[in-house]
N, C-alpha and C positions, 0 to 999 in steps of 0.2 A: 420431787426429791423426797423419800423416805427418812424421816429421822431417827437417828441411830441413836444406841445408847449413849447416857451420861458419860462423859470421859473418852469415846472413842470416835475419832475423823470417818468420812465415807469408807476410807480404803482398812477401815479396821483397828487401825494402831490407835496406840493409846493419846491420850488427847490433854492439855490443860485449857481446860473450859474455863470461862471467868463470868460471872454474871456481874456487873458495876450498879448499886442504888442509887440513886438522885435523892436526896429529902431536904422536905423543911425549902424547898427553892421559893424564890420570887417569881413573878411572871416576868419579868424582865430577865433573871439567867435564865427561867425556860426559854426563854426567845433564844435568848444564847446557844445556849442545849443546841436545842432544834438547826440553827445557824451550824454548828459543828457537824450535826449529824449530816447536813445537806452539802459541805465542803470534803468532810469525809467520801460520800459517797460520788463528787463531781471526782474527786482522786482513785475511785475505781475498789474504796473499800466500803464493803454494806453488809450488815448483822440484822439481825433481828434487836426491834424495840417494843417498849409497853410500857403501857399506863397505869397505875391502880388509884381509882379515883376514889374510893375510900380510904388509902393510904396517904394519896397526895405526892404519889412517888415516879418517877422516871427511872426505866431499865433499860441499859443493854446486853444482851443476852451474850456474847462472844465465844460462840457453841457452833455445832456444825454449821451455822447458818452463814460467818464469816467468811466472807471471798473476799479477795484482793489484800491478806495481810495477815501475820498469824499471831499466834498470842502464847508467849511465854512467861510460867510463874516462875517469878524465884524468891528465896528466902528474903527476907530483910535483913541487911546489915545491922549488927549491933556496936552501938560504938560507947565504949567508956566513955565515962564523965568521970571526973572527979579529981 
C-alpha cells in the first residue's frame, strides 16, 4: 500500500487524519493501551502505532492506515458558564 498525502484517503478525497499522544503513562495503563489496541483490532479496526522511547510516549496514527472505521473531527462545543 503506497501512502498518500497528509489529509488525503486511497481514493484521493480529502481526509481528517488525527494522530492521539499517550504521555506521562504508567506501565500499568500501557498494558491497558496495548489491551485496547488488541480489542480494537479483534473488532476488525487497525491503524498504525508507535513508540518514542526518548519521549516515553504512545501513538496512534489514524491516517490512511485505518481499516475497519473512520475518523471524523469536529469542533468543540463551547458552553457558557456563568
Amino acid at each position: 500500500m503506497k501512502k498518500n498525502d497528509f489529509g488525503r484517503n486511497d481514493d484521493g478525497k480529502k481526509s481528517d487524519w488525527v494522530r492521539i499522544f499517550f504521555t506521562g503513562l504508567t506501565q500499568r495503563q500501557l498494558g491497558h493501551l496495548h489491551k485496547a489496541e488488541r480489542e480494537l483490532l479483534k473488532a476488525g479496526v487497525s491503524f498504525d502505532t508507535g513508540y518514542d522511547f526518548d519521549a516515553e510516549q504512545r501513538d496512534w496514527e489514524l491516517d490512511w492506515s485505518l481499516h475497519g472505521a473512520q475518523v471524523a473531527v469536529k469542533k468543540p462545543i463551547q458552553i457558557a458558564r456563568g
